[in-house]
N, C-alpha and C positions, 0 to 999 in steps of 0.2 A: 368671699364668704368664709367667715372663721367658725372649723368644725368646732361642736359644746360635747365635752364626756359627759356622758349619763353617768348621773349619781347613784342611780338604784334601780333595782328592778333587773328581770331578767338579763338587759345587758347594759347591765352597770360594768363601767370601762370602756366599752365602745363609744364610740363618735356620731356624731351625725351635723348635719348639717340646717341648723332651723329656720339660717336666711332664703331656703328653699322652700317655696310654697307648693310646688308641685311634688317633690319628694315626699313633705310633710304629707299630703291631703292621700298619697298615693300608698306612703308606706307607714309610717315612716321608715326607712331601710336605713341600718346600723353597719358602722366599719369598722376595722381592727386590724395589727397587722400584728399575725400570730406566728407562732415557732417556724411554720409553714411558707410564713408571705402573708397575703393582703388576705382577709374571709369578710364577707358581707351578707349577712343575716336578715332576717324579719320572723316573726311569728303570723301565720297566717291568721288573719280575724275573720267575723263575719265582713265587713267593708272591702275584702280583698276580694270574695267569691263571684261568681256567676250567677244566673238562675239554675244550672244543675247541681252547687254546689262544691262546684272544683272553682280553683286558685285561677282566674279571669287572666286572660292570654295576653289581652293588655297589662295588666299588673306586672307577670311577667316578664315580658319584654322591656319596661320600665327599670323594674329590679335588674336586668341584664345592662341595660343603658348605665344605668347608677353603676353598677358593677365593673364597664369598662373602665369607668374612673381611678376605681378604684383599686382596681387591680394594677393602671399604671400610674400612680400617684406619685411615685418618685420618680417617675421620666419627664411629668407635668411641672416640674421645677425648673425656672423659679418662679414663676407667677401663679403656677398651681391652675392656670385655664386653658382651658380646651372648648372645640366643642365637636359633636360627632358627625361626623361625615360620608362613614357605610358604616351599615347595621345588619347583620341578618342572624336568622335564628330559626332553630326547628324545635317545634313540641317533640316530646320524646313519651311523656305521661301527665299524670293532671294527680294536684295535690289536695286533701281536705282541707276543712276548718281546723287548726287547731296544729298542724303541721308546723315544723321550724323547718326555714326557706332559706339555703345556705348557697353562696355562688364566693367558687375562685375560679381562679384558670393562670393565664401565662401573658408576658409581653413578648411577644414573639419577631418584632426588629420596629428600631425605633431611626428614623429617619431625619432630615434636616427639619422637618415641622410636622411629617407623621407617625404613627405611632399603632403601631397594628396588636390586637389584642384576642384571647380568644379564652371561651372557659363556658365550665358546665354550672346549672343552677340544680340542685336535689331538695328535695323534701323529706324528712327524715332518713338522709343518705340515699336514697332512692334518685337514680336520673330523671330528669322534669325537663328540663328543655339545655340546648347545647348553644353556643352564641358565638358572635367574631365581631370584630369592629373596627373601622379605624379613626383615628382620634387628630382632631389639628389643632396641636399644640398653639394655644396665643401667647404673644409679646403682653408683658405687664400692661 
């Protein structure tokens, strides 16, 4: 799947990925790799909430998922796939409508096929949930 830059809008210059249907229907979550490293965004809408209101714990974990990615995207070279293999995560707090939904972290050792990965997701800077991952790298 070859990422498309957004032409316009909020995050014009970010990437994403549109041959993702599940990405798409869920975020769509936006990448970039900033002064920083890797940062992977969304704007919270109505579509992303719960019935209380706050930012749905699946979506989250989703965004965390897309995140590992993204955060080791240049370990995932050269074929750029993976797929994930441990996941875990803790709520930490719950974001509204209308929230920008920011997630980096760290590759924290990359191995002969895995790839262990860790990082916070915030809501307008605010901590929202905390994540870790390991990642197995595929042959082309």
């Amino acid at each position: 799947m070859a990422p498309h830059i957004v032409e316009n809008g909020e995050f014009a210059g970010w990437r994403i990925w549109p041959d993702d249907p599940f990405e798409q229907s869920a975020g769509p979550f936006f990448m970039r790799v900033g002064p920083d490293g890797p940062e992977m965004a969304f704007r919270a809408e109505r579509h992303h909430l719960n019935g209380m209101g706050a930012v749905h714990g699946g979506c989250l974990m989703s965004f965390a998922d897309f995140a590992l990615f993204g955060i080791a995207h240049e370990e995932l070279k050269p074929s750029g796939y993976g797929v994930t293999v441990e996941f875990t995560s803790e709520f930490i707090s719950g974001a509204k409508e209308g929230v920008l939904m920011e997630a980096r972290g760290e590759v924290l050792r990359v191995g002969g096929l895995l790839i262990f990965v860790r990082g916070l997701i915030t809501g307008d800077g605010a901590p929202v949930l905390n994540f870790s991952g390991t990642i197995k790298r595929l042959r082309a």
